[in-house]
Every structure is written in C-alpha cells, then in structure tokens.
C-alpha beads as a LAMMPS data file, in Angstrom:
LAMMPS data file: protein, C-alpha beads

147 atoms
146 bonds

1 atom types
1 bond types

-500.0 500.0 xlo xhi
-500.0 500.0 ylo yhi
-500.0 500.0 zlo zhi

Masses

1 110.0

Atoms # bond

1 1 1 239.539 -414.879 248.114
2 1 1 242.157 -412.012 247.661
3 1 1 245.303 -412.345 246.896
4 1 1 246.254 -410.743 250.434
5 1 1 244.428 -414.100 251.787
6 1 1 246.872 -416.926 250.564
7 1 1 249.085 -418.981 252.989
8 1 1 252.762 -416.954 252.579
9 1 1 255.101 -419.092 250.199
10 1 1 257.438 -421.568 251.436
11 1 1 261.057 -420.152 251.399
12 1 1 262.240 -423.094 248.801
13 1 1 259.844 -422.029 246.308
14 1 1 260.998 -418.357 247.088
15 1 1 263.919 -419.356 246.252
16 1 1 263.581 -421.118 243.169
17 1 1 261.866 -418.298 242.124
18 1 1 264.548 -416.335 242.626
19 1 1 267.142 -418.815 241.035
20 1 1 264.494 -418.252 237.643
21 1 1 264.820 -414.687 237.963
22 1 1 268.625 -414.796 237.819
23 1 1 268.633 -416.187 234.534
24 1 1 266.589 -413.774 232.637
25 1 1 268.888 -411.062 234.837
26 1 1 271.851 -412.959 233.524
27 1 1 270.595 -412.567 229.872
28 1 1 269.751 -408.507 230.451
29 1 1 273.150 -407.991 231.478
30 1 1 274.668 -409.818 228.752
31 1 1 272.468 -407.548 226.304
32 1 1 273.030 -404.786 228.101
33 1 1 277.057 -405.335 228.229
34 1 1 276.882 -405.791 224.120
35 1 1 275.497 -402.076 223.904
36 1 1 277.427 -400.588 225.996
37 1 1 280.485 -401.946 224.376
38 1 1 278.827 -401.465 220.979
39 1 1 278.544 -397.625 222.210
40 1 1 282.145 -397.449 223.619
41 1 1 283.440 -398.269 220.656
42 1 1 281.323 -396.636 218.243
43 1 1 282.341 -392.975 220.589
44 1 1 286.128 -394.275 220.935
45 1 1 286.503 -394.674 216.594
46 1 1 286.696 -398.434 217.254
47 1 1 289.108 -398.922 219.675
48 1 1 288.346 -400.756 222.889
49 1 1 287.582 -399.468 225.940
50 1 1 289.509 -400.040 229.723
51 1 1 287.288 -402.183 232.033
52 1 1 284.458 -399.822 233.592
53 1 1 285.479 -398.875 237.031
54 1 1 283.762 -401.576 239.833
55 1 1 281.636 -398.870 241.362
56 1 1 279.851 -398.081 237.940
57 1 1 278.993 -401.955 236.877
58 1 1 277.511 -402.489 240.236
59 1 1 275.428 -399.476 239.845
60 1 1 273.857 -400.367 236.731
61 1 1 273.742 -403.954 237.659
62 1 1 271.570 -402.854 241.058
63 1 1 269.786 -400.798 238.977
64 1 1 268.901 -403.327 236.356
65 1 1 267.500 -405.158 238.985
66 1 1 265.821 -402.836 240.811
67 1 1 264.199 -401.915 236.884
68 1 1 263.408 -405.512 236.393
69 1 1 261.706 -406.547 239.833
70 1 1 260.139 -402.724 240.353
71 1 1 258.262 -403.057 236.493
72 1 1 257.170 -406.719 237.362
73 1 1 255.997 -406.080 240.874
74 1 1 254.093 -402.828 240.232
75 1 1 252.374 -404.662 236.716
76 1 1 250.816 -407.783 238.736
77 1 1 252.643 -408.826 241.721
78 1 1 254.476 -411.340 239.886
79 1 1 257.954 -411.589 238.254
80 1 1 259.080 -414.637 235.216
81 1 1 260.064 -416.754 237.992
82 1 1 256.738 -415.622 240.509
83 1 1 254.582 -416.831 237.892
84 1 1 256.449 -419.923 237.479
85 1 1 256.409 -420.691 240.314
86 1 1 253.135 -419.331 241.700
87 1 1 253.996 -416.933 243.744
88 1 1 252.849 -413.004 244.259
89 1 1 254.388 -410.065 246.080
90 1 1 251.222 -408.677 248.313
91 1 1 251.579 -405.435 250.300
92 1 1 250.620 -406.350 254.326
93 1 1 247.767 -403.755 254.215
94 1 1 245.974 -405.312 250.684
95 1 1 246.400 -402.180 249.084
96 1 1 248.527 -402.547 245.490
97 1 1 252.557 -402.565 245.247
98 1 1 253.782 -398.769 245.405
99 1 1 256.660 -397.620 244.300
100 1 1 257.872 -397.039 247.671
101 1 1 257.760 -401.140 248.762
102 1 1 259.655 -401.920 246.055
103 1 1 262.632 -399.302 246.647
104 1 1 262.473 -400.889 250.119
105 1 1 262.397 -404.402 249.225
106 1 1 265.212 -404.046 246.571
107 1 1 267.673 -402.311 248.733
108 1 1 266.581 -404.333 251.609
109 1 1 266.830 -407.772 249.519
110 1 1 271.002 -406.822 248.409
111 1 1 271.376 -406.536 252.020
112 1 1 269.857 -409.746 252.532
113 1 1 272.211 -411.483 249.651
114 1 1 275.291 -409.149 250.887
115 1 1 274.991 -410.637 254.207
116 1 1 275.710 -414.286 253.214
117 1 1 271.462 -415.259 252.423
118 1 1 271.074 -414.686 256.614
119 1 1 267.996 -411.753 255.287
120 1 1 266.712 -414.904 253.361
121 1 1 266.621 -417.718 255.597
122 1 1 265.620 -415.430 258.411
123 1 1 262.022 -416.795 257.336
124 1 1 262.620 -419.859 259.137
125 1 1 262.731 -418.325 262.019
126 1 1 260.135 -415.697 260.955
127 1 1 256.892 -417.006 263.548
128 1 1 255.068 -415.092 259.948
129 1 1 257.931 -416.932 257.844
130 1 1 259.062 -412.984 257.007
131 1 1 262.204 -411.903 255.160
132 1 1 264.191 -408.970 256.471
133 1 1 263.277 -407.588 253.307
134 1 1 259.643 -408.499 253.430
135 1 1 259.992 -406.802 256.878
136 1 1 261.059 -403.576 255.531
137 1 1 258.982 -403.542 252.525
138 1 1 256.098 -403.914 254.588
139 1 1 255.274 -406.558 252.077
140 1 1 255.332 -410.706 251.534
141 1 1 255.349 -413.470 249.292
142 1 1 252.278 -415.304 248.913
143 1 1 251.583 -418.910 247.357
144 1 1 248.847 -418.543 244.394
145 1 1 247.153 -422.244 244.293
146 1 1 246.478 -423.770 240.989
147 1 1 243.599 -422.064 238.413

Bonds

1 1 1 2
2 1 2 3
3 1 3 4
4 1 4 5
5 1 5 6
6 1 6 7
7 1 7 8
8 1 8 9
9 1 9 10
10 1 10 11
11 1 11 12
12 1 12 13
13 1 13 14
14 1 14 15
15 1 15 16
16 1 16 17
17 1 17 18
18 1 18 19
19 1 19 20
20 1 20 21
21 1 21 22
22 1 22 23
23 1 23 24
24 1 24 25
25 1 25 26
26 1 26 27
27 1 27 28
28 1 28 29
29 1 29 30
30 1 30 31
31 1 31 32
32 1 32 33
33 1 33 34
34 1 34 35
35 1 35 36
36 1 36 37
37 1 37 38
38 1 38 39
39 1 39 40
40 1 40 41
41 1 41 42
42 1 42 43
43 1 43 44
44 1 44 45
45 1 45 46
46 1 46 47
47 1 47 48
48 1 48 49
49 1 49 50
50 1 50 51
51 1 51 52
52 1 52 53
53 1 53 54
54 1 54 55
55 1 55 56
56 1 56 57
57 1 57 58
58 1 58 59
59 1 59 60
60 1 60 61
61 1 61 62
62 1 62 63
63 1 63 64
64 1 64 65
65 1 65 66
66 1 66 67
67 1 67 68
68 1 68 69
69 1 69 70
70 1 70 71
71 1 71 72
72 1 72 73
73 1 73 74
74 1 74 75
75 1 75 76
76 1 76 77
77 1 77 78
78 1 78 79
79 1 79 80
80 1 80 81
81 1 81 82
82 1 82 83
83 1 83 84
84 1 84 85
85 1 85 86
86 1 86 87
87 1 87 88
88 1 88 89
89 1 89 90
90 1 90 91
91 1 91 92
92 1 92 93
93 1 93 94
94 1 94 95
95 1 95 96
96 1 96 97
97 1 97 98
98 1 98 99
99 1 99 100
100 1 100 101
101 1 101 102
102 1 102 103
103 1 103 104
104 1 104 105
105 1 105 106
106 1 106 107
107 1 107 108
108 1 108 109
109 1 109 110
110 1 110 111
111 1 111 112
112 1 112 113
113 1 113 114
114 1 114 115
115 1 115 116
116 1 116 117
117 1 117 118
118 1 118 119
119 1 119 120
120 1 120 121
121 1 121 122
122 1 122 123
123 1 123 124
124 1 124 125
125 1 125 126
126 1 126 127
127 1 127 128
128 1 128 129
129 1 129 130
130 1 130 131
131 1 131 132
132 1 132 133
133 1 133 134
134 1 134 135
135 1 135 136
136 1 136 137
137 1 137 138
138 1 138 139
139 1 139 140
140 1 140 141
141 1 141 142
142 1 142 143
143 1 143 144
144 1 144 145
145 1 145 146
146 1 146 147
C-alpha cells in the first residue's frame, strides 16, 4: 500500500506532532541566537549589541522554520515529531513533496497559527479532515500504522 493510501491523521496527533516539533525549533533558535550574538560581538570589539529590530527576528525565525520543515518534508515526508508520532506529509496527486508544497504549506500554516489555530481546527469540519494549509499545499497528513 502507498503511502498516498493511509487513512489522513487525526488532528490530535497532528498536533502533538507539532507540539514535538516546537521543541527541537525552540533549541535551533536558542543555537542560533548564541551565534548571532557571538558574531555581534565579535564585529562590535565586544560590546553588546541593541535588540534586533522585530521585523528581522521574525524573519529568520519564519525562515528557520520554513528551513527545518522544507529539509524534513522534501527528505521523507516526515519531520522529528512526524516520525514520532507516525505521521507523513503526502502530496494529493502521489507524486513526491516539491519544493513548491512546502512554500505553500509553510506560509499557509503561519496563517493558520496567526489566525488564533482556526487554519488548524478547520479539519474538524474538513468532510476530508483538511487544513487550510493542507488545502493550499495541495497536500495532507497521513497516519503511517505500526512496522
């Protein structure tokens, strides 16, 4: 059976994969904040930098992410909290994750978050248990049973 065959993944475990994913996020930006505060001050002669203007730290953070998912997605289907939880990224027409879903599903997935989790939970309502994002990725979630 191929992949594009599974049942789609409840949204809880969707979720949970999600929460999973935050945490190794959480520790990339942490690493990522040392260096670039390791660089400031290394350019500056030691001295400290001002905060980084808002704009800029939500750039790199979106694009940290988008890294992060993009790599994972395109390399198996699966990020550190997919595979822990079971769960793959399939493209709707069965052909492998481009480069193109994943720009979608990124930008489309911050919208989700931005607009309180309503992208999200719109797979309860979903008669295909869809995501806006898996919408406009042209893309969904599917639930890998046990090896």
């Amino acid at each position: 059976m191929s992949d594009h065959n599974y049942p789609t993944a409840p949204l809880l475990r969707r979720l949970a994969a999600l929460a999973y994913d935050a945490l190794v996020l959480l520790g990339v930006f942490l690493i990522l904040g040392l260096v670039i505060v390791g660089i400031a001050a290394a350019l500056n002669h030691g001295e400290p930098l001002g905060a980084l203007p808002g704009s800029i730290v939500y750039s790199l953070i979106f694009c940290m992410c988008f890294f992060y998912y993009s790599t994972s997605w395109r390399r198996g289907g699966q990020t550190i909290g997919m595979k822990a939880w079971r769960i793959k990224l399939v493209a709707d027409d069965g052909k492998p994750i481009r480069l193109s879903h994943c720009m979608l599903r990124t930008g489309a997935g911050f919208f989700s978050l931005m607009a309180f989790g309503l992208g999200f939970f719109w797979a309860l309502i979903d008669k295909r248990q869809r995501s806006w994002h898996d919408m406009a990725s042209l893309t969904h979630i599917v639930q890998i049973p046990k090896a």
